[in-house]
N, C-alpha and C positions, 0 to 999 in steps of 0.2 A: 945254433951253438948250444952247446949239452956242456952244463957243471955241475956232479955231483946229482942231489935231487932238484935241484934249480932247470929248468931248461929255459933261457931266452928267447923271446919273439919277436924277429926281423923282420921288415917286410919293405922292400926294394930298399934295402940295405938301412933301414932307418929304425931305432926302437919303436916297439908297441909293448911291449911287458913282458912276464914271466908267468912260468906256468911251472906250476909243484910233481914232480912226479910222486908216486906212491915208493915208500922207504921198505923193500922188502926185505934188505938185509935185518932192517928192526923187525922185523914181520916175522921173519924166520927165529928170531933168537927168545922171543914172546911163545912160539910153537913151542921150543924146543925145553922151555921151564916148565909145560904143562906136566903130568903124569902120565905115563904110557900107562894107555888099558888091558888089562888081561886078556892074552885070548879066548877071542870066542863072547866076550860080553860085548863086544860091536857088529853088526849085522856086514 
């Protein structure tokens, strides 16, 4: 069972925990505040 960045962990249908996924929409919006580099100054 998947919510959001949360995933739940079942196991013969009974709780064991949660487990975090990684937030890439935040991941992407932190990229996108950087400065684009001129070309040609990146390899």
């Amino acid at each position: 069972m998947e919510t959001g960045i949360w995933q739940v962990i079942l196991h013969d249908g009974r709780y064991r925990g949660v487990r975090r996924k990684a937030d890439n929409s935040a991941l992407l919006a932190l990229l996108g505040r950087l400065p684009v580099p001129e070309a040609g100054l990146w390899p």
